[in-house]
C-alpha positions as CSV (number, residue, x, y, z in Angstrom):
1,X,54.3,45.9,-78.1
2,X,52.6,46.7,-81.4
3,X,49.3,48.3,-81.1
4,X,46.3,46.1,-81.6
5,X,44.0,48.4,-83.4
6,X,40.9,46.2,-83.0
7,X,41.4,46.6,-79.1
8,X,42.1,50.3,-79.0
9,X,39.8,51.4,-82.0
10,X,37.3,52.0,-79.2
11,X,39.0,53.7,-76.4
12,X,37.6,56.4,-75.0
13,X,40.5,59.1,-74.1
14,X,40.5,58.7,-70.8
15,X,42.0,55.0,-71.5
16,X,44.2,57.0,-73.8
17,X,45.8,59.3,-71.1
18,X,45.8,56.2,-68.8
19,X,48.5,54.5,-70.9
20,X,50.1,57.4,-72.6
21,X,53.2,58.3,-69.9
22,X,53.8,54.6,-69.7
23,X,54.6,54.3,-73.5
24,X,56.3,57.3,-73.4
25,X,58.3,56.7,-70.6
26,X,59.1,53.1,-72.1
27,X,60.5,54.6,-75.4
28,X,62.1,58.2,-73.8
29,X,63.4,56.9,-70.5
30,X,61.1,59.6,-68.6
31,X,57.5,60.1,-68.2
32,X,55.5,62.9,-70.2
33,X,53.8,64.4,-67.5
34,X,54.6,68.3,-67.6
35,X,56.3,68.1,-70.7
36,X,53.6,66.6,-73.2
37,X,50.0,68.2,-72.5
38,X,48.2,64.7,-73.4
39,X,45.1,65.8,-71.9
40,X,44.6,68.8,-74.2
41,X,45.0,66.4,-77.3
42,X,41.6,65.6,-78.8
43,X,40.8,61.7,-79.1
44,X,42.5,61.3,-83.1
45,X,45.5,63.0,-81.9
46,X,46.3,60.6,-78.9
47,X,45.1,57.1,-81.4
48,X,48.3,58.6,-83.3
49,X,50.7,59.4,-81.1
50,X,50.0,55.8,-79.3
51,X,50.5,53.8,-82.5
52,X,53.7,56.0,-83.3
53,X,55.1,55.5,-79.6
54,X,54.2,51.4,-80.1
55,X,55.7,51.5,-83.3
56,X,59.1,53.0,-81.6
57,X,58.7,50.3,-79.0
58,X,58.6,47.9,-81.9
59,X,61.8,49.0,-83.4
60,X,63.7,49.4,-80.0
61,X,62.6,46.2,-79.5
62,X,64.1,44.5,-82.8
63,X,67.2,46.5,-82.5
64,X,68.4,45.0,-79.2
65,X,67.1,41.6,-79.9
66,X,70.0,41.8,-82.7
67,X,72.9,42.6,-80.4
């Protein structure tokens, strides 16, 4: 699932928190909410942290596809 930068250049962060504790969940095993205070992160902050948690879904990804 790598992060398409042209499509999410633009969010606003509403679309951020709306995706946020399904990426997390996908790369953690358990959803953010109570433990990761998304909605107090500004806009730049949540871009990051959703290409970092893509990127982690990337590598997951390759490392089970070589088992």
């Amino acid at each position: 699932m790598a992060a398409n930068l042209e499509i999410i250049r633009n969010w606003t962060k509403e679309q951020y928190l709306q995706v946020m504790s399904d990426a997390h969940k996908e790369v953690y095993g358990y959803r953010a909410t109570g433990y990761v205070p998304y909605c107090e992160w500004d806009l730049s902050s949540l871009r990051k942290e959703f290409i970092r948690l893509c990127e982690m879904m990337d590598e997951q990804e390759r490392y089970y596809d070589e088992e």
